[in-house]
DODREN-398872 format. One record per residue (C-alpha): residue in one letter; x, y, z. Coordinates in Angstrom, 3 decimals, padded with zeros to 6 digits. Layout:
! DODREN-398872
<r A <X Y Z>>;
...
//
This chain:
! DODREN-398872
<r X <009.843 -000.968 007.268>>;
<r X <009.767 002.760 007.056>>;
<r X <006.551 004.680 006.465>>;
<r X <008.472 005.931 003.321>>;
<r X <009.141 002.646 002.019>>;
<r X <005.696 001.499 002.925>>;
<r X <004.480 004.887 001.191>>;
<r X <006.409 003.634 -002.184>>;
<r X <004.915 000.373 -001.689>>;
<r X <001.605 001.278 -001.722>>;
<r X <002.329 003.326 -004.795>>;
<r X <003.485 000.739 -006.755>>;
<r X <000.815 -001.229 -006.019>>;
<r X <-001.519 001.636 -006.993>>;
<r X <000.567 001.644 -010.046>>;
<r X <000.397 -002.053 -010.966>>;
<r X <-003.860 -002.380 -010.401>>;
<r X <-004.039 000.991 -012.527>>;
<r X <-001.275 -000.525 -015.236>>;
<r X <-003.959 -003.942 -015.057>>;
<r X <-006.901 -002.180 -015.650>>;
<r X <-005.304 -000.353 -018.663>>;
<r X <-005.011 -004.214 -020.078>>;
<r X <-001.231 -004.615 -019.590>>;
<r X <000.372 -007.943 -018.223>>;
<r X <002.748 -007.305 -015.610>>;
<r X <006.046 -009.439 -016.388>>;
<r X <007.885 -008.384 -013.237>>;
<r X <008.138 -006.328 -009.769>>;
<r X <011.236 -004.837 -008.491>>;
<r X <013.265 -006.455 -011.432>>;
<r X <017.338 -005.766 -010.220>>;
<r X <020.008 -006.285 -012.052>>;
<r X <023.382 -005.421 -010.809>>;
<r X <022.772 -001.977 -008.980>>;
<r X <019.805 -001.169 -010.693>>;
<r X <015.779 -001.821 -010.118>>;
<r X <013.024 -001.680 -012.097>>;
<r X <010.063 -000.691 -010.341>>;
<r X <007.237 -003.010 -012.913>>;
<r X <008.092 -004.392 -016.239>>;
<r X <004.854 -004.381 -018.020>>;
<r X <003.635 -005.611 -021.383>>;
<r X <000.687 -004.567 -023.732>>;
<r X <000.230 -006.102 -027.234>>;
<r X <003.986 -005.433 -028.620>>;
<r X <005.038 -002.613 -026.048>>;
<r X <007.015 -003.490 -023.037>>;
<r X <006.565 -000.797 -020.565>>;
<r X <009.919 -000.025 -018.460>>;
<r X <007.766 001.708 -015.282>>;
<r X <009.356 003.772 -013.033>>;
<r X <006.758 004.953 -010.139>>;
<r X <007.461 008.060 -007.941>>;
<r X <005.542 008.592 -005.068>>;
<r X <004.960 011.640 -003.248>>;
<r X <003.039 013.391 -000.771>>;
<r X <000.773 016.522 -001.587>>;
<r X <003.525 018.638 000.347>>;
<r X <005.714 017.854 -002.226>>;
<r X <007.383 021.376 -004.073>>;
<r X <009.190 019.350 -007.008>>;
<r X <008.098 017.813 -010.428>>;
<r X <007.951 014.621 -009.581>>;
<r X <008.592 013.091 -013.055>>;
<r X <011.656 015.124 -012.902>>;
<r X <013.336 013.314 -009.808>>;
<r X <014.523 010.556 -011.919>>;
<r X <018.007 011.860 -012.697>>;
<r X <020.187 010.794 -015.515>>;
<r X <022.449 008.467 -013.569>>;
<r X <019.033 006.657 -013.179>>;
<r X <017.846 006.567 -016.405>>;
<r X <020.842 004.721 -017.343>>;
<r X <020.355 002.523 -014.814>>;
<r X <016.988 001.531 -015.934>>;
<r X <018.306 001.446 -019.614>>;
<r X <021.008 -001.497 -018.334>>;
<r X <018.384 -003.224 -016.878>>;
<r X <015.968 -003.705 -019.188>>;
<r X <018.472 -004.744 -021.792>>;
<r X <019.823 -007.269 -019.635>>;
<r X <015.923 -008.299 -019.241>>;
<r X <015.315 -008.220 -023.047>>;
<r X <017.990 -009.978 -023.863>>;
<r X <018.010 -012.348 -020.600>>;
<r X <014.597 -013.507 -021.894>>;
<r X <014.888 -013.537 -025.359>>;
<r X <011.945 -010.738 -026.202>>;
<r X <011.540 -009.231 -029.072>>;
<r X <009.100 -006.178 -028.636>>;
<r X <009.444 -002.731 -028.846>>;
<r X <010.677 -000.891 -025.284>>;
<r X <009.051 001.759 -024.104>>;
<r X <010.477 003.637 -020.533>>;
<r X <007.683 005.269 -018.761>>;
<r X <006.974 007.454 -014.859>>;
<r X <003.931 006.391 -013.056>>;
<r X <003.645 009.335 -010.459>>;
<r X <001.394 009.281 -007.544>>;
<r X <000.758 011.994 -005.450>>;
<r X <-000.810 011.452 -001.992>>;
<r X <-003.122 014.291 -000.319>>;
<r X <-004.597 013.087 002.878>>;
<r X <-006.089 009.688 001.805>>;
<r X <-006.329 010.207 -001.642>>;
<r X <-004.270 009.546 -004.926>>;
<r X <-003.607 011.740 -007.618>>;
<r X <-002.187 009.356 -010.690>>;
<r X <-000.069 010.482 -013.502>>;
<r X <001.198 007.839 -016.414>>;
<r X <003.815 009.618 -018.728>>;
<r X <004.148 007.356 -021.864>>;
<r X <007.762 007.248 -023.203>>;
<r X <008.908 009.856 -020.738>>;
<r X <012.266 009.638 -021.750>>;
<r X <014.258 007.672 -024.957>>;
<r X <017.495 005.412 -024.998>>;
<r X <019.556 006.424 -027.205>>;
//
């Protein structure tokens, strides 16, 4: 495995233990349907969380956040749907960006609640 795809790993790891201590449940990792992937499908009280995590180093120029592009969002829209529906839930869906931002050994966390909206 690539030190990048270790890197994003270890960020969604980060990203689940933070999402844990916040008192979600995680439902699922790496959730794909068709061509798509959710990074963690989360659930507090009646929320499900749709998480996408974006990892970075401290080098990095670019909003994070802002490197999921449209064609993604709608990727991560068909998923969860097919999840929702899949399982039968009946919550309210929220789509959030966990961003993590690596400088040296240590990790600068971001979680942007309903970061963007299907419409």
């Amino acid at each position: 495995m690539g030190k990048h795809n270790e890197f994003g790993k270890e960020g969604e790891q980060i990203a689940v233990d933070y999402l844990i201590k916040k008192g979600y449940t995680i439902n699922y990792k790496n959730y794909r349907y068709l061509q798509a992937e959710i990074d963690i499908i989360a659930q507090k009280n009646d929320i499900l969380a749709i998480v996408e995590v974006r990892s970075r180093r401290s080098d990095y120029i670019e909003n994070i956040a802002e490197t999921v592009t449209p064609k993604k969002i709608k990727l991560l829209v068909m998923a969860a749907d097919h999840y929702v529906t899949d399982n039968e839930i009946d919550v309210d869906v929220r789509f959030d960006i966990i961003t993590i931002l690596k400088n040296k050994n240590r990790f600068k966390l971001e979680h942007l609640e309903s970061a963007f909206y299907h419409f």
